[in-house]
N, C-alpha and C positions, 0 to 999 in steps of 0.2 A: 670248760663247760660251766653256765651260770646254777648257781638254785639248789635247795636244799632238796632230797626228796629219799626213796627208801625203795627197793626190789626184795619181794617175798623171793624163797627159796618152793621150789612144787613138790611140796615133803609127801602129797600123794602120788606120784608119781615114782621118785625112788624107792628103791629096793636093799642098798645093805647100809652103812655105816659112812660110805665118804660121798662128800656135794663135789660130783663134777664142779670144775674155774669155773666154765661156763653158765650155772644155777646156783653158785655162791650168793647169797641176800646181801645186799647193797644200801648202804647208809653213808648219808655225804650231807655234812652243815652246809657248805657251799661251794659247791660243785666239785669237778676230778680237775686237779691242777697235771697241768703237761710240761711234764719234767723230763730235763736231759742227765740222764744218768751217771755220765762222765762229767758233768757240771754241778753233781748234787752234792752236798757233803752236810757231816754229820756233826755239831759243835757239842761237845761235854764239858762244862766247867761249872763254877760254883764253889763248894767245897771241896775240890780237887787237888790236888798236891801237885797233881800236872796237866794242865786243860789242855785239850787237843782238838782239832780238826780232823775229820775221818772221813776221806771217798770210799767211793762205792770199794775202791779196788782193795785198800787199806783194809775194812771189814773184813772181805772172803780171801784177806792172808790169815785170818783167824778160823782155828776149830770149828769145823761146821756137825751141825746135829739136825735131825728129821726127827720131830716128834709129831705124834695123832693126839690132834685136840679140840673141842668143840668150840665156835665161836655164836656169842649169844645179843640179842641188840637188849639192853635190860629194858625196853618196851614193848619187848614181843608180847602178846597177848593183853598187853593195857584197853584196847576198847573192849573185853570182854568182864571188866569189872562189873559192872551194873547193868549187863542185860547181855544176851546172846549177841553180839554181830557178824561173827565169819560165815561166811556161806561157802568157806571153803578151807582145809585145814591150811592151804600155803596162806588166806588172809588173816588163821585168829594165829597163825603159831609159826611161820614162815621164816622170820627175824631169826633164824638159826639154821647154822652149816655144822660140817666136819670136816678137816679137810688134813694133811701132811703138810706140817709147818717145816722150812727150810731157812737154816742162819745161824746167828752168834749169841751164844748164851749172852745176856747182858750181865753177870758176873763177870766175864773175860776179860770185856770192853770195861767197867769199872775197876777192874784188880790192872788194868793196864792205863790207867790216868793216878791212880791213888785217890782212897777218902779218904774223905776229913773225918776225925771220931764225932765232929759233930754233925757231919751229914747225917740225918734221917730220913729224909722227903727226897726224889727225883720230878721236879716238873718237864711233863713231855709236852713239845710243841712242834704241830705240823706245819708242815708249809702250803697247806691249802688257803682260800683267800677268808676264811675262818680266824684262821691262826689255831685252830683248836688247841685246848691245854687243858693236860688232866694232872694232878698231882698221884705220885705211886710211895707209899711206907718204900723202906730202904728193904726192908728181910726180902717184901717178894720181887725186890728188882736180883736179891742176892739167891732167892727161892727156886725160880724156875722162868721166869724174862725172858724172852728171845727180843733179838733182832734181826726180821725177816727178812729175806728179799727173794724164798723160793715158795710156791703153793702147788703143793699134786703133783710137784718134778719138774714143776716149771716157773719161769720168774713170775713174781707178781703179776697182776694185771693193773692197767690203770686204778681200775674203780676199788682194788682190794689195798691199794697204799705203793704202788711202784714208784720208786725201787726200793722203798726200805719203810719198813715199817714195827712199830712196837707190838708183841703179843706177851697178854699176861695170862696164861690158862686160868680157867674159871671164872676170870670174873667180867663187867660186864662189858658189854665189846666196844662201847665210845672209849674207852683206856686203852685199849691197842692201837694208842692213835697211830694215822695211815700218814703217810709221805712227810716221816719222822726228818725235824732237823735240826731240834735243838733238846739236849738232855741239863737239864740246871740242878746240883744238890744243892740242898738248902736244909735249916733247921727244922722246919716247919712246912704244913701243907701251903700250896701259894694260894687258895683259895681264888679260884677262877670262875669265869663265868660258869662252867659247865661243871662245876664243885659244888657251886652254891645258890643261884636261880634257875639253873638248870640240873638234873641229874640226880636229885634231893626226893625222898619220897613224903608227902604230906600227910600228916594222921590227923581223926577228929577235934583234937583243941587246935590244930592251928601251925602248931609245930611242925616240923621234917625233920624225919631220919636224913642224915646225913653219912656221906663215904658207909654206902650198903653194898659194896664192892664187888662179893661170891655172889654167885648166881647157884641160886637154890636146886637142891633134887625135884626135877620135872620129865614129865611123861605124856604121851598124847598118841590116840593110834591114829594113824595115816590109813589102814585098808580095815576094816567101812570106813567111810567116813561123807561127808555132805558133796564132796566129786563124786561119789558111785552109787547105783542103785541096784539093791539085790534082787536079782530077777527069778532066781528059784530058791527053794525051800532043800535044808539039808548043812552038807557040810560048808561050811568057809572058815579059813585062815585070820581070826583077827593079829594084826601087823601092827606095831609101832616103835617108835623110840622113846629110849630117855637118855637124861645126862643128870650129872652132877657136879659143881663148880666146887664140891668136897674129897671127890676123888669115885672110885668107883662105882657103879650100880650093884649093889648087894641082890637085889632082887625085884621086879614086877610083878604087882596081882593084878586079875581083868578080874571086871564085874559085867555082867550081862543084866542085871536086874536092877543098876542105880543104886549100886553099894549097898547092896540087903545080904550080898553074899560075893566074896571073892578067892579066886583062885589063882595059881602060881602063873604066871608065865616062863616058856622055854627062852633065856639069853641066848642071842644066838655070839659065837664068839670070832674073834675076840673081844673079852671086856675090858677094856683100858682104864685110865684114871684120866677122868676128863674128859674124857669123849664122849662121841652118841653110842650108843648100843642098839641094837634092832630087838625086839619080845615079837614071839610068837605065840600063839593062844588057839587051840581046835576048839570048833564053834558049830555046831549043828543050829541052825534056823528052824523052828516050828512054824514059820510062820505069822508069829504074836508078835505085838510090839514090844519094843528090846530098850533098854539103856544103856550103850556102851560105856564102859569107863576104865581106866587104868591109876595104877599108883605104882610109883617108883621108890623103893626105901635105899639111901645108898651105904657105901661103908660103915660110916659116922653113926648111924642109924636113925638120922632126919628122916622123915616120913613125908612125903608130900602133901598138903593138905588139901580140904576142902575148900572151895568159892566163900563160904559161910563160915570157917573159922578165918581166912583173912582180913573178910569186909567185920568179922566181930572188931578184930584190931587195929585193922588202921581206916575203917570206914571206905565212901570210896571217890574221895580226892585225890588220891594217887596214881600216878600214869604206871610207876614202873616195877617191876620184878614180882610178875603175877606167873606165880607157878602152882596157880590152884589146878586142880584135879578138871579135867575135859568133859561134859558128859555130848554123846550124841542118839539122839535118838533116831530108833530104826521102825519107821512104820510098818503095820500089817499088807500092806501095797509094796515095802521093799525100800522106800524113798530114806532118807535118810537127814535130820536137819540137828542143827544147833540149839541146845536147849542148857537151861539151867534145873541141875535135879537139887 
């Protein structure tokens, strides 16, 4: 399949913590390459002591582990830098799943070729017609890396990297490259396309942060939201999620009044490290117009910010890793729209 293109996830629509395969969000430089399984293999070398070639089969003779972990596209919510755009939360906030990762710590697969003491860097490169390449530090290949080839109890799908693919919990999800085939240690980052004119966030002199990797504590309610309109006055459930690419959600406040005042929200559990979590919030409607908003603090005790403390700092040329604070407004009609408070 030709062409670069992106599927939101319908975060209004769900209800607890995992993205059905089927509503997993969808990112592809160009296109899902159609791969034979039993013809795929895995090359490691570089700074290796022993470089090897690895089939599908050779992999899952190795230790399998199931871990829950959020995947994030570090563009989710870029056209909401400088003015309201979603008309829907799957279009400002969608670019993010949850889902049961199935596979081979990539520690395993390393401690079974041997590094070099001077490996630092791993470049991952797909076999899409991309070539996609990201370079990964050594610790978090040694950290917590998987290499996939199961999602939700079942093999990959095409479009999610079949039959093997890289996942680095937390951080941003073009680095889990998809229909993984070649792993290279090296001293250094290789500095790739998608390292360094791509993937880079730009601040007002001109400059780019570079290798911005975690994915920051973010939150967003999914129920109100610009899908639904409140038809009567009284009780409702405000509903959402958060994550953290630092490890747990310590806690959620909701504001009803555009952060003039906030209150705890109920986690619902389990709370993972890494994952989505769902907040619930009791909410009686008067009637008035309302400004919904949530904030997510996680372990660490990063705070998630406001629209207006990020654009202070990096202005707003930056497409990527906008995990400012949601607001929605709720009109005295029930309607519900995209606003900046």
């Amino acid at each position: 399949m030709a062409g670069a293109g992106s599927v939101q996830s319908p975060l209004q629509h769900l209800r607890g913590m995992i993205t059905p395969n089927g509503l997993v969000f969808e990112r592809s430089h160009a296109g899902i390459p159609h791969i034979d399984p039993a013809q795929h293999r895995l090359m490691v070398h570089g700074l290796v002591k022993r470089p090897k070639i690895f089939t599908m089969d050779d992999l899952k003779r190795f230790p399998s582990v199931s871990r829950m972990h959020f995947l994030e596209c570090s563009g989710n919510g870029s056209r909401e830098w400088s003015k309201p755009f979603g008309k829907s939360v799957q279009i400002s906030h969608g670019l993010v799943s949850c889902c049961e990762w199935t596979g081979v710590l990539l520690s395993t697969v390393l401690e079974e070729v041997g590094i070099d003491p001077k490996g630092k860097w791993v470049l991952a490169e797909a076999a899409d017609a991309a070539a996609m390449t990201r370079s990964v530090p050594i610790e978090k290949c040694f950290e917590d890396a998987m290499l996939v080839y199961g999602q939700n109890g079942e093999m990959l799908r095409p479009q999610q990297g079949y039959p093997l693919r890289l996942f680095l919990p937390g951080w941003e999800g073009n680095m889990s490259v998809k229909w993984l085939r070649r792993l290279k240690v090296g001293e250094e980052p290789f500095m790739t396309r998608e390292e360094t004119s791509k993937y880079t966030d730009m601040m007002p002199d001109g400059r780019a942060r570079q290798f911005t990797f975690m994915m920051e504590a973010k939150s967003v309610i999914t129920y109100p939201a610009p899908d639904h309109r409140l038809r009567e006055r009284g009780f409702h459930e405000i509903s959402g999620i958060a994550w953290s690419g630092r490890g747990r959600i310590s806690r959620v406040d909701v504001s009803t009044d555009a952060g003039k005042t906030w209150h705890e929200a109920r986690l619902q559990e389990p709370v993972l490290s890494r994952a989505l979590v769902r907040f619930r919030f009791p909410w009686n409607w008067d009637g008035q117009e309302a400004v919904l908003q949530s904030r997510a603090v996680d372990e660490s005790g990063y705070v998630q910010p406001m629209r207006t403390q990020l654009v202070a700092e990096r202005g707003y040329a930056s497409q990527y890793h906008n995990n400012s604070i949601q607001s929605w407004r709720v009109s005295n009609t029930g309607e519900i729209t995209n606003v900046h408070a």
